[in-house]
C-alpha positions as CSV (number, residue, x, y, z in Angstrom):
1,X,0.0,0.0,0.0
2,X,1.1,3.8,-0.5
3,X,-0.5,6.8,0.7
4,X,-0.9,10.5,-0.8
5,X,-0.2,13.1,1.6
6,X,-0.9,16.6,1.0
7,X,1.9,19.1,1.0
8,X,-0.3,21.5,2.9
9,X,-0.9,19.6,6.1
10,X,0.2,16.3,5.4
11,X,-3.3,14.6,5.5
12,X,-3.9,11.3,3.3
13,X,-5.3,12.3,-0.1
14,X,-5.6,8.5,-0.9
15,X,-4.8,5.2,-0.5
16,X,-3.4,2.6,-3.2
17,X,-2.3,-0.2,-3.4
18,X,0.6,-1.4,-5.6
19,X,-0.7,-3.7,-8.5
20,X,-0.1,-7.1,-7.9
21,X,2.0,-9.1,-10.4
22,X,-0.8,-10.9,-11.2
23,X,-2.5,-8.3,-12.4
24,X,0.4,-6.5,-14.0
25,X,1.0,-9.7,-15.9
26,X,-2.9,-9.7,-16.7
27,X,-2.9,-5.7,-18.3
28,X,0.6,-6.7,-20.5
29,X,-1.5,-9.4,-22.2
30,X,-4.7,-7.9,-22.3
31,X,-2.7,-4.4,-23.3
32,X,-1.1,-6.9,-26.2
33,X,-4.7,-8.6,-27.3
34,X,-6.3,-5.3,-27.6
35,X,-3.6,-3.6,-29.9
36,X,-3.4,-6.6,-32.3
37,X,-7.0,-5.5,-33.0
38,X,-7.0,-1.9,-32.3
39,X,-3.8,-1.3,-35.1
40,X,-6.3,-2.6,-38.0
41,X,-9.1,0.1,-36.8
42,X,-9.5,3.1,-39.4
43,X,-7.9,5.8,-38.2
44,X,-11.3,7.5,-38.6
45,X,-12.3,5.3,-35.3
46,X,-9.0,5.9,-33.8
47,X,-9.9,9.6,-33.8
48,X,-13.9,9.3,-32.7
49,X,-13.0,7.5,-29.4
50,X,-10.3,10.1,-28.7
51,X,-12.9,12.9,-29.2
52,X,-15.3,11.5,-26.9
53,X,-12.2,10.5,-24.6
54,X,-12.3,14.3,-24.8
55,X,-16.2,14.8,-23.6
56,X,-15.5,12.4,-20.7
57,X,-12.4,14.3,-19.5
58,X,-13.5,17.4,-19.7
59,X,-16.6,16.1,-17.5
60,X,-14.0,15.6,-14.7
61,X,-12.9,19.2,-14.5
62,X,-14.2,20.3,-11.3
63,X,-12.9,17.1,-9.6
64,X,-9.3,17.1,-11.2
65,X,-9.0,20.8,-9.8
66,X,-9.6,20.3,-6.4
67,X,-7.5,17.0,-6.0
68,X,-4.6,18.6,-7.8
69,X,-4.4,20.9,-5.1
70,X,-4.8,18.4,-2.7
71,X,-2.3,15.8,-4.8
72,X,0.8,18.5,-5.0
73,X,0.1,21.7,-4.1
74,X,-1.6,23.9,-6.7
75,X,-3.9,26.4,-6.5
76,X,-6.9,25.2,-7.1
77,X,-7.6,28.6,-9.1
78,X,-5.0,27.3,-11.4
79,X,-6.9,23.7,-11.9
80,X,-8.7,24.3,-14.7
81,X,-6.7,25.8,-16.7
82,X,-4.7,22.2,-16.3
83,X,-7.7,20.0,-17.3
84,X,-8.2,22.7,-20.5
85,X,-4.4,22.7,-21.8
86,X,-4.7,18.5,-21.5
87,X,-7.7,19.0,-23.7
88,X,-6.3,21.5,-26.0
89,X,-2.9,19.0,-26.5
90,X,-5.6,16.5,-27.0
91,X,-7.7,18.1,-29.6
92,X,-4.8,19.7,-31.1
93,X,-2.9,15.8,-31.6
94,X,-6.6,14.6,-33.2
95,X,-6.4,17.6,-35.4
96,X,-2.7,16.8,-37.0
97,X,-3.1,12.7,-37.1
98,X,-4.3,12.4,-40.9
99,X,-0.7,14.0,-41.8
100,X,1.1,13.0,-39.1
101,X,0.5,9.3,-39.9
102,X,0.1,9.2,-43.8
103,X,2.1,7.2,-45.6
104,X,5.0,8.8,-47.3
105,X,4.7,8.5,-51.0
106,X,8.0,8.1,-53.3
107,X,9.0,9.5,-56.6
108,X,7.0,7.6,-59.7
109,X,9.1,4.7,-60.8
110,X,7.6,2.6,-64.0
111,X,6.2,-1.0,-63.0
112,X,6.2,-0.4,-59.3
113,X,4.9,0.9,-56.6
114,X,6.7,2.4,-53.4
115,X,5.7,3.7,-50.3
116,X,6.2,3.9,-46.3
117,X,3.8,3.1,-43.8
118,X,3.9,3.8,-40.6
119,X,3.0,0.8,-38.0
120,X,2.1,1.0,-34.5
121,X,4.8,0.5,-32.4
122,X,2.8,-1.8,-30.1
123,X,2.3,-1.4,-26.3
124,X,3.5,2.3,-25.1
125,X,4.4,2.4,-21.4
126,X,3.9,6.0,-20.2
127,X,5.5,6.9,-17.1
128,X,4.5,10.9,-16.4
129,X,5.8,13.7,-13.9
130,X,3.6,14.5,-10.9
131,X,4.4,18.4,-11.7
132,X,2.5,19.0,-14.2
133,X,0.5,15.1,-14.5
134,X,-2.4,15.3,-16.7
135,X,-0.7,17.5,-19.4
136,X,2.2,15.7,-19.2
137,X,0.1,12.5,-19.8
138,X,-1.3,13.2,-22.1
139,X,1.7,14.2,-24.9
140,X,2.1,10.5,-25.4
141,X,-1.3,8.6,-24.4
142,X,-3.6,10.2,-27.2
143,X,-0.6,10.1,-30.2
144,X,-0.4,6.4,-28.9
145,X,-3.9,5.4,-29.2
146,X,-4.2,7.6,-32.6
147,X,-1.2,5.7,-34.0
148,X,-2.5,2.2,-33.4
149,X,-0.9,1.4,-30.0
150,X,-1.8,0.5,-26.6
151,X,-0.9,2.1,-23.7
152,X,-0.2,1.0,-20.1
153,X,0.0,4.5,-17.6
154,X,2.5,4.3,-14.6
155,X,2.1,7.4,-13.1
156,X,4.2,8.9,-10.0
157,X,2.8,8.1,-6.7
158,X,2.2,12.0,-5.7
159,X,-0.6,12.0,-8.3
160,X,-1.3,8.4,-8.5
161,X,-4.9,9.6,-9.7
162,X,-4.1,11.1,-12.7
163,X,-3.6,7.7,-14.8
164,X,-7.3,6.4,-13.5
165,X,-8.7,9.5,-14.7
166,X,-7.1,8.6,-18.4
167,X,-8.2,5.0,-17.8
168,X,-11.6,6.3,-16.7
169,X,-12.5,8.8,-19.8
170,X,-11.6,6.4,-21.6
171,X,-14.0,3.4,-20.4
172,X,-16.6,6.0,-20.6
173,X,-15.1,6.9,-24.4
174,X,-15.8,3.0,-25.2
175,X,-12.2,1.9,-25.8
176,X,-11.5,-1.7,-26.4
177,X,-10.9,-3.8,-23.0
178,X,-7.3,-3.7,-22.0
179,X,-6.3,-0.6,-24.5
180,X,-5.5,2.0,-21.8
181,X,-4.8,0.6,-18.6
182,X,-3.1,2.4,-15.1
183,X,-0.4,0.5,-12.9
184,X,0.5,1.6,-9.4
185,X,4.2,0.4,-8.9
186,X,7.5,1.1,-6.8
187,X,10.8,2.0,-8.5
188,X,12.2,-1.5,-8.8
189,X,8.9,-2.7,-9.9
190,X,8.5,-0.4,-13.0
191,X,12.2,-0.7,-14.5
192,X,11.6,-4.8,-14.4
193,X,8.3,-3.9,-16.3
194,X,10.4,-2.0,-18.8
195,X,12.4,-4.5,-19.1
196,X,9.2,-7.1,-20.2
197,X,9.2,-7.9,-23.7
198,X,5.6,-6.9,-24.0
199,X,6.7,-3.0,-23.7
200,X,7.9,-2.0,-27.1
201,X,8.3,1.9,-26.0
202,X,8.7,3.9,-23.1
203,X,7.7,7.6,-22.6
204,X,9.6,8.7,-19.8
205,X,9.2,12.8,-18.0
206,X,10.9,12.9,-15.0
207,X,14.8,14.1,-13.9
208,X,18.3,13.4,-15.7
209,X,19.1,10.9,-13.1
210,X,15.7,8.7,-13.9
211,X,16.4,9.1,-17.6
212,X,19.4,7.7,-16.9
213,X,17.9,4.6,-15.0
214,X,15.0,4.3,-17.5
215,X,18.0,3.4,-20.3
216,X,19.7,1.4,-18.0
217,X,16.6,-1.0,-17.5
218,X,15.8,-1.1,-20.9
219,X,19.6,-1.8,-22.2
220,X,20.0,-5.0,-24.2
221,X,16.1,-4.9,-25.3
222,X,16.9,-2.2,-28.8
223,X,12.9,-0.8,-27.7
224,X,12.6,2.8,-28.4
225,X,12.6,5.8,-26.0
226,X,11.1,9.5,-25.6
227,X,12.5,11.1,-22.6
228,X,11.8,14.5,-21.4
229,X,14.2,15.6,-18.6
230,X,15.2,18.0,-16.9
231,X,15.4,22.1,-17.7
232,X,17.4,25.0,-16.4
233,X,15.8,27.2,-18.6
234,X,17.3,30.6,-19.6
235,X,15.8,34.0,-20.7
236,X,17.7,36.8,-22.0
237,X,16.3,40.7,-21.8
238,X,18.1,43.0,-24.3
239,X,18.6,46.3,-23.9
240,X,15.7,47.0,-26.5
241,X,13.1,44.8,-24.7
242,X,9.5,46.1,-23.5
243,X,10.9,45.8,-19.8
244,X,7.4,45.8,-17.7
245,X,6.3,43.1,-19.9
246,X,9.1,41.3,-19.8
247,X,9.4,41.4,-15.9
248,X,6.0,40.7,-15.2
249,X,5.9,37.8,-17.9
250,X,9.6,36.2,-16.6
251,X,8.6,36.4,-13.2
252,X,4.9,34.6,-14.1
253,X,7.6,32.5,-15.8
254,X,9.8,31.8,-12.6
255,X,6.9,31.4,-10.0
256,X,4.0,29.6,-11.5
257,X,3.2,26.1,-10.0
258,X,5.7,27.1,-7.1
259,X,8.6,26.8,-9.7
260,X,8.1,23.4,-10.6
261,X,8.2,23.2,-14.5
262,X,10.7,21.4,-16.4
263,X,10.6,24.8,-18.6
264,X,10.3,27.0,-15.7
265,X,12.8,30.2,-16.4
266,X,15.7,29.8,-14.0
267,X,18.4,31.8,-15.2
268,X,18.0,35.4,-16.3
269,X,20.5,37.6,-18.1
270,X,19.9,41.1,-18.5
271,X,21.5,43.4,-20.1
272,X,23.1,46.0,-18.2
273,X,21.3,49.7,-19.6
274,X,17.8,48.1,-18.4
275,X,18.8,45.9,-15.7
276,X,17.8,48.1,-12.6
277,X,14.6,48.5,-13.8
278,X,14.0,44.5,-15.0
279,X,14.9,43.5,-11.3
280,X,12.5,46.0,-9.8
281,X,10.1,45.0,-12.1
282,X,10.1,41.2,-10.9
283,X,10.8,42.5,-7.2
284,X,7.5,43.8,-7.2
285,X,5.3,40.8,-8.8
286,X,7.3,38.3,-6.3
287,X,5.9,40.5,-3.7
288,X,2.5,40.4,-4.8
289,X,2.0,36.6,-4.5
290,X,-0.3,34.8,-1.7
291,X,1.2,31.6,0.2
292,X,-1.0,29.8,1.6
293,X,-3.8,26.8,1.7
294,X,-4.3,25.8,-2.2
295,X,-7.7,24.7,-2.0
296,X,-8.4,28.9,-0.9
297,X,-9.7,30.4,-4.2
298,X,-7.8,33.4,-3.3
299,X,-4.4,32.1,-3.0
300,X,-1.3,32.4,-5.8
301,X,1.3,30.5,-4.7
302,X,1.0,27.0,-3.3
303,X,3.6,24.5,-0.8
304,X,6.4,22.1,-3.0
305,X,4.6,18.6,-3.8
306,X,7.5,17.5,-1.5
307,X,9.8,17.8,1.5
308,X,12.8,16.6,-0.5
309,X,11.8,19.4,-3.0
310,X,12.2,22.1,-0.5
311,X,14.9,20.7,1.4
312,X,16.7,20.9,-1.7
313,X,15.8,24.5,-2.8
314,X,16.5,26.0,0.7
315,X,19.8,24.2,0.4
316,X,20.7,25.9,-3.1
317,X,19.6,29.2,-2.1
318,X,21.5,29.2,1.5
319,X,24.6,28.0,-0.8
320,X,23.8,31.1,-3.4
321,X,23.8,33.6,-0.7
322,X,26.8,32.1,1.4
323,X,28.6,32.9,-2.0
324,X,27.6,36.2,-2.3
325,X,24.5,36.1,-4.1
326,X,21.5,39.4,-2.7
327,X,18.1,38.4,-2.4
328,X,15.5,41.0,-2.9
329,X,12.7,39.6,-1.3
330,X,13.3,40.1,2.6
331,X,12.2,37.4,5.1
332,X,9.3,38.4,6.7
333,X,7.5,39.7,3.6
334,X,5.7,36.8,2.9
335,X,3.3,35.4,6.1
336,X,4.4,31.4,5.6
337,X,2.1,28.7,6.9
338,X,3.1,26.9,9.5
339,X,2.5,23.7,7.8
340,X,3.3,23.0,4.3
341,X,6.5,22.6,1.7
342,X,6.4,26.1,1.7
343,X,9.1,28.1,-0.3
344,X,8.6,32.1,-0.4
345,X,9.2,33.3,-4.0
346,X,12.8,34.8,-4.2
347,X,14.8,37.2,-6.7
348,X,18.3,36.7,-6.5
349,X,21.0,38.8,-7.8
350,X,24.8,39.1,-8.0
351,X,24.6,35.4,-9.3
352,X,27.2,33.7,-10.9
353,X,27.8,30.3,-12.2
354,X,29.8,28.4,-9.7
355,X,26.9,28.8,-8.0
356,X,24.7,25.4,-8.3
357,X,21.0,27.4,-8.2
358,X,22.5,28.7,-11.7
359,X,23.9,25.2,-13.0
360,X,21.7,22.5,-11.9
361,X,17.8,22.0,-11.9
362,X,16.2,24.6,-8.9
363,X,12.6,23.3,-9.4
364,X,11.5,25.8,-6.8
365,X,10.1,29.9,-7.3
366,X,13.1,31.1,-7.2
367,X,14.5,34.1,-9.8
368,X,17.8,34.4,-10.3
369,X,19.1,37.6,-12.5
370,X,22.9,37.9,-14.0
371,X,23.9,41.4,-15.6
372,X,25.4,41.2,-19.0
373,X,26.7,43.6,-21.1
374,X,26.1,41.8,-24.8
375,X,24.7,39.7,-26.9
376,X,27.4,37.6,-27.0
377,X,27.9,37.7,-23.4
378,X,24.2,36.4,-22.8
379,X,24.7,33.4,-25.9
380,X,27.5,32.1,-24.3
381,X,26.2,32.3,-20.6
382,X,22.7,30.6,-22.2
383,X,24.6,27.8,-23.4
384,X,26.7,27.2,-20.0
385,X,24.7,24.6,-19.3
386,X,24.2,20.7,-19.2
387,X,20.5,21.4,-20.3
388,X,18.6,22.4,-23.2
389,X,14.8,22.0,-22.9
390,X,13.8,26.0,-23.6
391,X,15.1,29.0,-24.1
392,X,13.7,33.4,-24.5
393,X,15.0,36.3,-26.1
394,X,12.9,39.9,-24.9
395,X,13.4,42.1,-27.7
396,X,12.0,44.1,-30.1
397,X,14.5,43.5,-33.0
398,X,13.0,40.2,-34.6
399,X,16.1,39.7,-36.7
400,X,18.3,39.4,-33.7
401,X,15.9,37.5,-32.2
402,X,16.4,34.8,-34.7
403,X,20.1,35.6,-34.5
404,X,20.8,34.8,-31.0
405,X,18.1,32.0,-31.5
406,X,19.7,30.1,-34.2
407,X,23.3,30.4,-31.9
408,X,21.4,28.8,-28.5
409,X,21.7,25.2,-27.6
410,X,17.6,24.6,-27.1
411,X,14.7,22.3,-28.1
412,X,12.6,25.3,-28.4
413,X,13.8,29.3,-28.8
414,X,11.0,31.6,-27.9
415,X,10.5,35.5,-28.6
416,X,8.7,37.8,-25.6
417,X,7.1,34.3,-24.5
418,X,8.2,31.9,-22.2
419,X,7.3,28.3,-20.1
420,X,4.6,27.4,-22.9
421,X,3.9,24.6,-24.7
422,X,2.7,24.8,-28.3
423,X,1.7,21.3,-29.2
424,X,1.7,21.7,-32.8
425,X,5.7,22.4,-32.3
426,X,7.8,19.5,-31.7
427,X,8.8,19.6,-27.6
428,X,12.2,18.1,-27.5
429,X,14.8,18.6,-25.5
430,X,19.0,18.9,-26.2
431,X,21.6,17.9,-24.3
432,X,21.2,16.4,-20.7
433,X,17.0,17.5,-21.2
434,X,16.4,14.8,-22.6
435,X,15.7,12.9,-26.3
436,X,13.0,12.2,-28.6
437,X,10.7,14.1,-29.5
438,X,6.4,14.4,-28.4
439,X,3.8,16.1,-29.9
440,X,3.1,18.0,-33.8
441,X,2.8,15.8,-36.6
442,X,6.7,15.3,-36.2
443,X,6.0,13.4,-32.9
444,X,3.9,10.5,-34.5
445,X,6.9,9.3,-36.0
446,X,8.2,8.4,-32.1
447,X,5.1,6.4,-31.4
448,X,5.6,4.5,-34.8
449,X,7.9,2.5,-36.7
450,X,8.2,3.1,-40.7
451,X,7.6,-0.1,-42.9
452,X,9.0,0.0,-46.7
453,X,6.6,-1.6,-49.2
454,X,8.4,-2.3,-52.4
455,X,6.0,-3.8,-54.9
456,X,6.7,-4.8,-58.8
457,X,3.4,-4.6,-60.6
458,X,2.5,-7.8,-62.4
């Protein structure tokens, strides 16, 4: 058995049990059964269940926002729009499966026809984040099921809930016994299930360390593997930039969901004619946040989903300071429950990088700000890094925009935007953030495998 504690007051959410092996044995099989079957469906049918998948979810809403909160610490202001970006991916993955799975046609060649197809991979195991659980889900379950594939959800035992909602929307959908199934398991338990020859992919979000034990489990077995690690995201303000909108949108950036995003903004460089004013200008929305209960409607800023996440941010931020970092936001400022993960938002400056809150993944609502004095400067500190998941240039100059973007080590390069997911771009990360690639039309071909027909006409 496990239990769910809030990271408010430590109460029990729920309770679980871990899936028997028996019954993990049961949902491989029944997971392999259904896809034989479910990979000769029309894609037409494919898509129908996955828009009434849709209906179902969305029917959840008001229950997936308040448990959440309970689950890891959100808001529950901010659950919706969780429940409506899932659907949005969702919608947005229906929309681009026609292209993203049609066969790719060859130049004419007399007496024959040639094409590629592009098969189902088989059974997808999906192992999601608890940060951000339901959007992170879904990037791989509805791809999977529109490509032909089953899929068997692990999801993190912080928000154990999330893959029985999947499982659920889709029972009420009407998907195919066994297609979608949810497995509540220990460490040890889920690398031995990647290592079962009735997984054929893995779609792994989580940090570089479990990336790096997710290969490990599946070495020797050649199955494929999409894994989205972790970030230490950078943003650079140039001297040209709108610098309000930049603050305010940075420090949104920096602070939402407590500072746990993979492509949360955790470095800033600024350059040096507007950087008095940028700092200020994020100063004043960290002070603006409410700590405090996330299931009060009037509350911004909720606990960590866990003590080991705090423990670690207060242990990067006393390091930062002990090496002569400032911190703008004065203790005191902020009236912290006396229960909870809490973390007070925090702007940091006089930050260098042989300090580890500007090196290695913070995961907390901390800012931290480094002056610059070029473009150049900024490129170079940008790519000081063994990460590569995002990366923002604030500027008016959209030629230099593209400049700098073109020179930056980065899945994704954003102008005047930041910690957003566009899920008709490919999300992929560089670097120690991960490989492979989820979502658009290019992230089908992940979730597939491309079979050659070569055919001489009689």
């Amino acid at each position: 058995m496990f239990k769910i504690h809030s990271p408010f007051d430590d109460s029990v959410v729920a309770e679980r049990a871990y899936t028997s092996d028996d019954d993990v044995n049961a949902a491989l099989d029944a997971a392999r059964a259904a896809q034989k079957k479910w990979k000769a469906t029309p894609l037409a049918d494919r898509i129908a269940l996955c828009e009434k998948w849709c209906e179902a979810f969305a029917a959840m809403e008001s229950d997936i926002a308040e448990l959440l909160a309970k689950q890891m610490g959100r808001p529950i202001r901010y659950g919706a729009g969780e429940v409506n970006g899932t659907l949005g991916r969702a919608r947005a993955m229906i929309q681009q499966a026609e292209a993203g799975l049609a066969p790719v046609t060859t130049t004419d060649q007399d007496g024959f026809e040639r094409y590629i197809e592009r098969e189902p991979v088989g059974v997808v195991l999906t192992i999601p984040a608890w940060n951000y659980p339901y959007l992170i889900t879904v990037n791989s379950v509805i791809p999977a099921v529109l490509a032909g594939n089953a899929v068997v959800i692990k999801p993190s035992a912080q928000s154990a809930l999330t893959g029985e909602h999947f499982v659920e929307a889709f029972e009420k959908a009407g998907a195919p016994a066994g297609l979608v199934s949810c497995l509540h398991l220990d460490h040890p338990r889920t690398e031995k299930l990647v290592q079962d020859d009735r997984v054929d992919f893995v779609a792994f979000t989580g940090s570089t360390s479990g990336g790096k034990a997710m290969e490990h489990a599946a070495q020797g077995r050649f199955i494929g593997m999409g894994l989205e690690l972790g970030g230490k995201d950078p943003a650079y303000v140039r001297a040209d930039a709108d610098v309000a909108f930049a603050a305010e949108n940075l420090a949104d950036g920096s602070f939402f969901n407590s500072g746990q995003s993979c492509c949360g903004i955790e470095r800033i460089y600024v350059h040096e004619d507007v950087y008095d004013e940028f700092v200020q200008g994020v100063v004043d929305v960290a002070k603006g946040y409410k700590l405090g209960n996330p299931l009060d409607d009037d509350v911004t800023i909720g606990p960590l989903a866990k003590a080991t996440g705090k423990t670690h941010v207060d242990t990067q931020l006393k390091e930062a300071l002990e090496k002569g970092a400032t911190a703008h936001v004065p203790d005191g400022h902020f009236d912290v429950p006396a229960t909870g993960h809490f973390v007070a938002p925090q702007v940091l400056t006089d930050v260098t990088h042989d300090m580890d809150i500007m090196m290695e993944e913070t995961f907390g609502p901390i800012a931290c700000i480094q002056k610059v004095g070029s473009d150049d400067e900024a490129i170079a500190l940008m790519n000081d890094s063994p990460y590569g998941l995002t990366a923002s240039v604030w500027t008016k100059d959209v030629d230099a925009a593209k400049r700098i973007g073109a020179q930056v080590e980065t899945g994704t390069f954003f102008l005047n935007r930041c910690d957003f997911l566009d899920p008709e771009l490919a999300w992929v990360g560089v670097k120690d953030s991960g490989r492979g690639c989820t979502l658009s039309k290019v992230g089908f071909e992940h979730l597939t495998r491309p079979k050659s027909f070569h055919l001489r006409l009689p």
